[in-house]
C-alpha positions as CSV (number, residue, x, y, z in Angstrom):
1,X,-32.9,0.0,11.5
2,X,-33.7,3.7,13.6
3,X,-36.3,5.0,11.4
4,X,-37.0,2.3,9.3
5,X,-40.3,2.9,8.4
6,X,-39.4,6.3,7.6
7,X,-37.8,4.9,4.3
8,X,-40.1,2.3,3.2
9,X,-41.3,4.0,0.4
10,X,-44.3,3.3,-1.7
11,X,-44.0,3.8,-5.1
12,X,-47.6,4.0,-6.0
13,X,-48.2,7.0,-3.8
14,X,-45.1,9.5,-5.6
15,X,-45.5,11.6,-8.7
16,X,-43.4,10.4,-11.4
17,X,-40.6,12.3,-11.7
18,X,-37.6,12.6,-9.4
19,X,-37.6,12.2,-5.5
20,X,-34.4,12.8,-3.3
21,X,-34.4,10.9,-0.1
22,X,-31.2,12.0,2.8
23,X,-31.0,8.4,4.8
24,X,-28.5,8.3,8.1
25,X,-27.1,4.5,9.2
26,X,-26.3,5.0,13.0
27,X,-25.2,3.0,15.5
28,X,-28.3,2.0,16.4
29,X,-29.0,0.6,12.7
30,X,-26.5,-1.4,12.1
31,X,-27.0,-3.3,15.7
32,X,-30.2,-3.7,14.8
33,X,-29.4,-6.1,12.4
34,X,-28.8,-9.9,12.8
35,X,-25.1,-11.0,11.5
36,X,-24.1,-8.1,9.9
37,X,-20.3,-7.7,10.5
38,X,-20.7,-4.4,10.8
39,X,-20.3,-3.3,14.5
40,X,-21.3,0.1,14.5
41,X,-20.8,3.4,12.3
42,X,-22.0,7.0,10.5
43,X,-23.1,6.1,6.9
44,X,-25.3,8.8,5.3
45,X,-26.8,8.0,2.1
46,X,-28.2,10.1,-0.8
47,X,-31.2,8.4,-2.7
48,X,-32.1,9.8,-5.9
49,X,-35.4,7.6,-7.5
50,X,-36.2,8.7,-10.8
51,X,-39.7,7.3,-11.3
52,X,-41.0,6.6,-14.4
53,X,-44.9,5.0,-16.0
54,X,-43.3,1.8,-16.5
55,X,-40.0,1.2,-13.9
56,X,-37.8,3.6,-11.9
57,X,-34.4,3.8,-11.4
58,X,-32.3,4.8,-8.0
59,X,-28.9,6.4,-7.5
60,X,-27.7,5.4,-4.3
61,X,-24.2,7.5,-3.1
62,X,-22.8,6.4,0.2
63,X,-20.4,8.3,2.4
64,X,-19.2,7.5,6.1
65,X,-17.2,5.3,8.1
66,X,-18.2,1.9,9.7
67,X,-16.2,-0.4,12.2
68,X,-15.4,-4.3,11.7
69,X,-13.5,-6.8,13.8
70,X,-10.0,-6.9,12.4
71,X,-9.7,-10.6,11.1
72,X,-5.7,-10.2,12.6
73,X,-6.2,-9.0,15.9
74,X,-9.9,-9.0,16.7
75,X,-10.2,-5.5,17.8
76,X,-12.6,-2.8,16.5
77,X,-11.0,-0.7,13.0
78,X,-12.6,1.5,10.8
79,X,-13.4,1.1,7.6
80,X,-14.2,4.2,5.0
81,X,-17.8,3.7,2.7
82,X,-17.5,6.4,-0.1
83,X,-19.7,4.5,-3.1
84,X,-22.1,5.4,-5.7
85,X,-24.1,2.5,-7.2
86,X,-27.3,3.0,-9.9
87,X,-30.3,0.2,-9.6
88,X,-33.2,-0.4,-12.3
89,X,-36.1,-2.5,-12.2
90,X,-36.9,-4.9,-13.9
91,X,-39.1,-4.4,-16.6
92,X,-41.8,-6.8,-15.8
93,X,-41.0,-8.6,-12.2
94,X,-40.7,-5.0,-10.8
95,X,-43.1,-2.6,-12.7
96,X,-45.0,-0.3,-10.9
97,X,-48.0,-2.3,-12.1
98,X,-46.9,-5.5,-10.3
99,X,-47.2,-6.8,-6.3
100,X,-43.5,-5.4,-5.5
101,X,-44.5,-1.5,-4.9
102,X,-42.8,-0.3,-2.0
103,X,-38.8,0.6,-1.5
104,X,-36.8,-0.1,1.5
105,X,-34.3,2.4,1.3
106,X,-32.5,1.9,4.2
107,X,-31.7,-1.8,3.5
108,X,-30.5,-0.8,-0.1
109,X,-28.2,2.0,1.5
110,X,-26.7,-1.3,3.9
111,X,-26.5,-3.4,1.1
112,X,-24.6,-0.7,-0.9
113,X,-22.1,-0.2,2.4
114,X,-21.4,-3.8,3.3
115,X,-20.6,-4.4,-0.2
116,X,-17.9,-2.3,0.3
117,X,-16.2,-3.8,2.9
118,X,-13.4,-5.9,1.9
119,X,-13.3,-9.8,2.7
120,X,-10.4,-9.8,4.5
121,X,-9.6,-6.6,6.9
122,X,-7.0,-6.3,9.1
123,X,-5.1,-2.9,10.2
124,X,-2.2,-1.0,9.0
125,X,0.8,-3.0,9.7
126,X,1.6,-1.7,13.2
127,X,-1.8,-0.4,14.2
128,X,-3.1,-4.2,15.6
129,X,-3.2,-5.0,19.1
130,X,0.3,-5.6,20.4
131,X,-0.6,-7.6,22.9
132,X,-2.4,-10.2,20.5
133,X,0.4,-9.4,17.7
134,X,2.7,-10.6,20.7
135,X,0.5,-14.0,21.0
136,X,0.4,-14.4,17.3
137,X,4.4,-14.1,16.8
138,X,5.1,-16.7,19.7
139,X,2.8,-19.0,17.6
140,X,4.5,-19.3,14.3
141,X,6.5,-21.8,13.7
142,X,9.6,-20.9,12.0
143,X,10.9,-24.3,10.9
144,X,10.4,-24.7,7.6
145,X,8.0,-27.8,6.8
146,X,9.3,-30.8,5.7
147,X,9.7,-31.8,2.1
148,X,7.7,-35.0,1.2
149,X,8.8,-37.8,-1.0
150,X,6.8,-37.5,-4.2
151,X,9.1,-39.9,-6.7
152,X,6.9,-42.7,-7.0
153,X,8.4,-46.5,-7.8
């Protein structure tokens, strides 16, 4: 992701209290990942970690718009992000006293946005491709199927 580093964050070296971290998926970050079906898109993400002695927690509000292939006609279509999730740690596997002490704030912000992406997306009746909404009508089959025998002797 552009930046990435930039929001790795270790929690060791923060003050406990509460840090506000502004994180912007681009273009550039979402190609940068392998299989995402996320094609491109403007996400910006507001990170609020509220670090405590013993664990932390994060609110993570998403806002923007990314674009997927339309499952219908295979063409580009935006999709609006607008989410709010809260994360904790766990009280032992992720203390601050254990191994796990850094933050990777830009892959929670993805994980937060591709969760919000439906599993089936397609456009607004009308809005598809017309030339592959032409291709797909002169492909259905309008008979109806046959019914099969299912009395049994």
């Amino acid at each position: 992701m552009s930046e990435q580093n930039n929001y790795i964050i270790d929690l060791s070296r923060l003050s406990i209290g509460m840090h506000v971290f502004d994180i912007q998926l681009d273009d550039e970050s979402f190609k940068s990942l392998e299989k995402s079906e996320i094609l491109s898109g403007n996400v910006s993400a507001k990170v609020t970690l509220n670090l405590r002695e013993e664990d932390y927690s994060l609110n993570i509000a998403v806002h923007g718009t990314v674009f997927v292939v339309c499952d219908r006609c295979l063409d580009p279509m935006p999709l609006d992000i607008d989410d709010e999730q809260e994360i904790y740690s766990e009280d032992e596997e992720e203390s601050l006293n254990s191994q796990r002490s850094t933050l990777n704030l830009s892959w929670l912000a993805y994980e937060i946005t591709s969760i919000n992406i439906p599993i089936v997306h397609s456009h607004q009746p009308g809005e598809c491709n017309q030339q592959m909404e032409l291709l797909l009508h002169n492909h259905l089959c309008d008979e109806p199927e046959p019914e099969e025998d299912t009395d049994i002797e």
